[in-house]
N, C-alpha and C positions, 0 to 999 in steps of 0.2 A: 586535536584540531578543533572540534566542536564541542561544546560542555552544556550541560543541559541548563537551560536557563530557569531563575528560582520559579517565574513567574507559571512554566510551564510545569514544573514539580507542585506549585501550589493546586495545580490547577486539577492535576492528578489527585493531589490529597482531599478535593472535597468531594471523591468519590467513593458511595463506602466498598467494604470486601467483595460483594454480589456484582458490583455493575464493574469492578474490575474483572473481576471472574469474567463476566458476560463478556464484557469488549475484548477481550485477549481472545475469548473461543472463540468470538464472531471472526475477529482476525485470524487468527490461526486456521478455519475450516478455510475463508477465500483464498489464504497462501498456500494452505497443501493443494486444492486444489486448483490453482495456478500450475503448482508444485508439475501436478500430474499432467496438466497439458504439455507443461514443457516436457516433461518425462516422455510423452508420447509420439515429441515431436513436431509439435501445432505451432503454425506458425502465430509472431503476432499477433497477425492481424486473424487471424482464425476467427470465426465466427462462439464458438465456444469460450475462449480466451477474451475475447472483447464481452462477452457476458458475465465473464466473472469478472473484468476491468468493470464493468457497471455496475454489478454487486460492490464492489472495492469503494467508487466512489459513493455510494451511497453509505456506507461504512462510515465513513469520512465525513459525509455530510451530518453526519450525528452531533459532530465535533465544529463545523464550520462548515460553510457553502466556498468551494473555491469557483475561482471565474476558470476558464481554459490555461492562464498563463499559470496561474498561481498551481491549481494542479500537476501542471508539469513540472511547476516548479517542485513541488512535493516529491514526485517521483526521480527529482534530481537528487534531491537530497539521498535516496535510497542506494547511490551509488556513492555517494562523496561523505556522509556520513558514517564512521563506519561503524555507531551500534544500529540503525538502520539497515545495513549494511550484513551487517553479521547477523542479525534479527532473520531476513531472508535467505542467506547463504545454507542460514541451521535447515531448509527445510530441501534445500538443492542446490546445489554449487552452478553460479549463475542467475539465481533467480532473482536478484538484487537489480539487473543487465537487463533481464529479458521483463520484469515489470515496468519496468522506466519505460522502453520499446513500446510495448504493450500500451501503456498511460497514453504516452503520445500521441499512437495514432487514435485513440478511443477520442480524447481530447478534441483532436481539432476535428471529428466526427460530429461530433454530439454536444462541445459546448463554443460559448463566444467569448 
């Protein structure tokens, strides 16, 4: 359904082996521990969970500043996309669901 676009693979490739490394761990620690909120049971809107939704978008902001819409938009993708999709699922069945949820309400929280 979605195909990754050249401009977005380009954009990958001028970065060298070290800062991919870095950006995947960085990724990787925010989503297991998402992981493990969900795992515990936290809602949402949890107070914990919306911290590592802030962690997440600053993550993000490395790459781009999104406004409120655009972010959510992001976090649609997470669901409709499915290497996005399967990216989040690898670390907890659902967790693709329950960050989109998460996003949103951090979103209309904290930006405009």
């Amino acid at each position: 359904m979605f195909e990754r676009s050249s401009q977005i693979q380009g954009v990958n490739a001028s970065y060298t082996e070290e800062q991919q490394a870095s950006y995947k761990a960085q990724h990787d620690a925010i989503a297991e521990a998402i992981a493990d909120q969900k795992r515990k049971g936290a809602l949402f809107s949890d107070i914990d969970v919306q911290k590592l939704i802030a962690d997440h978008y600053a993550f993000v902001k490395q790459f781009w500043t999104p406004n409120k819409q655009a972010y959510k938009s992001l976090a649609l993708t997470y669901v409709l996309d499915p290497a996005f999709e399967a990216t989040y699922e690898s670390f907890e069945p659902g967790l693709a669901k329950y960050i989109k949820s998460a996003i949103e309400i951090w979103a209309d929280q904290n930006l405009d």
